[in-house]
N, C-alpha and C positions, 0 to 999 in steps of 0.2 A: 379786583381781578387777581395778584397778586395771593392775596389770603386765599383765594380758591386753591388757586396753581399750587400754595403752602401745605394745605390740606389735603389734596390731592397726592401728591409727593409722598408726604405722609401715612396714608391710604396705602399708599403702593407698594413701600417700604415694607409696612407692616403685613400686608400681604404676601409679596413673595415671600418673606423670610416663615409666615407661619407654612407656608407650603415647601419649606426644604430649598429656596433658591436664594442663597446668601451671598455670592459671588455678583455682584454686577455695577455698575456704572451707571449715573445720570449723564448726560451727553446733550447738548442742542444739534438736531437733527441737522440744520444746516453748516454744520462743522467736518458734516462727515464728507471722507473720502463717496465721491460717486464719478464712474468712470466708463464711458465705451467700451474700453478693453476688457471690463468685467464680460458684457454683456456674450462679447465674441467669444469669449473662454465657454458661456454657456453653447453657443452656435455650434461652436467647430470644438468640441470637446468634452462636452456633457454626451454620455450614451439618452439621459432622459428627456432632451432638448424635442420637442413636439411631441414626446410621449408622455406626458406628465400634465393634467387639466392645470395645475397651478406655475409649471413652468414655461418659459419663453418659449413661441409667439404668441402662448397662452395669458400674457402679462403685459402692463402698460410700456409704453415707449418710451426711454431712458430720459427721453423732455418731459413725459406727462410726471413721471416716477418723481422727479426734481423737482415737478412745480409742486405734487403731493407733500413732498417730503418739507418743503417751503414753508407749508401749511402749520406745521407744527414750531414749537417751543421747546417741546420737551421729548424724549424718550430714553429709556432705559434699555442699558444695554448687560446681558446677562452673560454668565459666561458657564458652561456645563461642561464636566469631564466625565469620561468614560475609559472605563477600562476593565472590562467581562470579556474580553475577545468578538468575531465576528461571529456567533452560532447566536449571540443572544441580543445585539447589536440591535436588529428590527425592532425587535419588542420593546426595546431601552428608547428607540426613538417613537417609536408609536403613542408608548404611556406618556412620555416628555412635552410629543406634539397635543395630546390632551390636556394635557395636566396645563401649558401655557396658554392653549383656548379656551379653558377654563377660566383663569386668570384674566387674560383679558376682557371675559364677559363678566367678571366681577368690577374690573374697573371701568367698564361702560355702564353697569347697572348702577356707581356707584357717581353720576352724574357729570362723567367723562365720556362723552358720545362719541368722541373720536379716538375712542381707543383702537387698533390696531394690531397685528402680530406679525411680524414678519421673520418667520422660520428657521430655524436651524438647521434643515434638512429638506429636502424634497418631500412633497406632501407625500407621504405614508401613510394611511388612513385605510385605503384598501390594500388586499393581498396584491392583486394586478389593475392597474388604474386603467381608466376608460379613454383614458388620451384627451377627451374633451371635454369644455366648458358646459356642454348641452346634453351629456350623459353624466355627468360626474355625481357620484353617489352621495354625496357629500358636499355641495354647493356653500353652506352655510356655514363649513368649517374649515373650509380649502383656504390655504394662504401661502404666498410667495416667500420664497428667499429673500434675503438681504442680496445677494447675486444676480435673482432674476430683477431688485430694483438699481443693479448696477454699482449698487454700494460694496468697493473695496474692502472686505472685511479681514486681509490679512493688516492693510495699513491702518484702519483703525481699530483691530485690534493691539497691533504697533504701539497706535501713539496712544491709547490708552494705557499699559504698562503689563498688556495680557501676553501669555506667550504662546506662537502660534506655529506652526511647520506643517510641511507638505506635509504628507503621510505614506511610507514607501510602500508597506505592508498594511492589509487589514487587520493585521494581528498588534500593530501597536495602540497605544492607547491614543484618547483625542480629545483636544479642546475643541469646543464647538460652540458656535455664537447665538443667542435670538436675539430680537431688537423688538420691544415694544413702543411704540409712538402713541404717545399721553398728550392731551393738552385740557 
């Protein structure tokens, strides 16, 4: 088991970096910050909160999310910056949200079946999303935030050594997090 989980690691490694993503972290999922108060920030604070098929109450319940996240060993946590201003911002996360479901269907093809993506960004994939699970254009590539799974990503990006701030202006630049979950 052990030399899978080696090789796998290895796989992955070698992956994102041929694909431009050299910035990231391995992590056991069960280490991470996950928290209720995430959840509320989406509720009462997110403008895309019921408008968005991949986000909350479009997403499992903060117990189901932690028993999933349980499930795993391993995942990698990435870290992507930006800074082209907000006119090109969409298309920076649109290519990004590809380019990482891509990735992760190479490391499920690559006999990790429980590979994983959990987003950087609210699903962007269409120009105006369909609000739900049962129209969504895109069923097969729609994935959740680390947010909508409750996972605190300013504290583990913290206590991993990333640096992280609100953002006052859409005009400054941004760390932005994905988490893939490998086992």
């Amino acid at each position: 088991m052990g030399e899978l989980l080696t090789d796998g690691i290895l796989f992955v490694d070698k992956l994102l970096l041929s694909r431009g993503f050299d910035d990231y972290k391995w992590i056991r999922p069960g280490n991470m910050p996950v928290s209720y108060w995430v959840r509320m920030k989406c509720m009462y604070g997110c403008p895309d909160y019921g408008r968005n098929a991949s986000c909350p109450p479009n997403a499992p319940t903060i117990g189901e999310c932690k028993a999933l996240l349980a499930e795993y060993e391993k995942a990698v946590f990435i870290h992507l910056f930006y800074d082209s201003g907000p006119k090109l911002m969409k298309d920076w996360v649109m290519r990004k949200q590809k380019e990482l479901l891509d990735i992760e269907k190479n490391i499920f093809m690559h006999n990790m079946e429980k590979a994983f993506l959990l987003s950087f960004d609210n699903c962007n994939l269409c120009d105006k999303c369909t609000g739900s699970v049962d129209t969504c254009r895109f069923p097969y590539m729609r994935r959740p935030t680390m947010e909508a799974f409750g996972i605190d990503v300013f504290s583990l990006a913290k206590m991993l050594g990333y640096h992280i701030s609100v953002k006052k202006d859409f005009k400054e630049s941004t760390n932005r997090y994905a988490l893939i979950l490998v086992n």
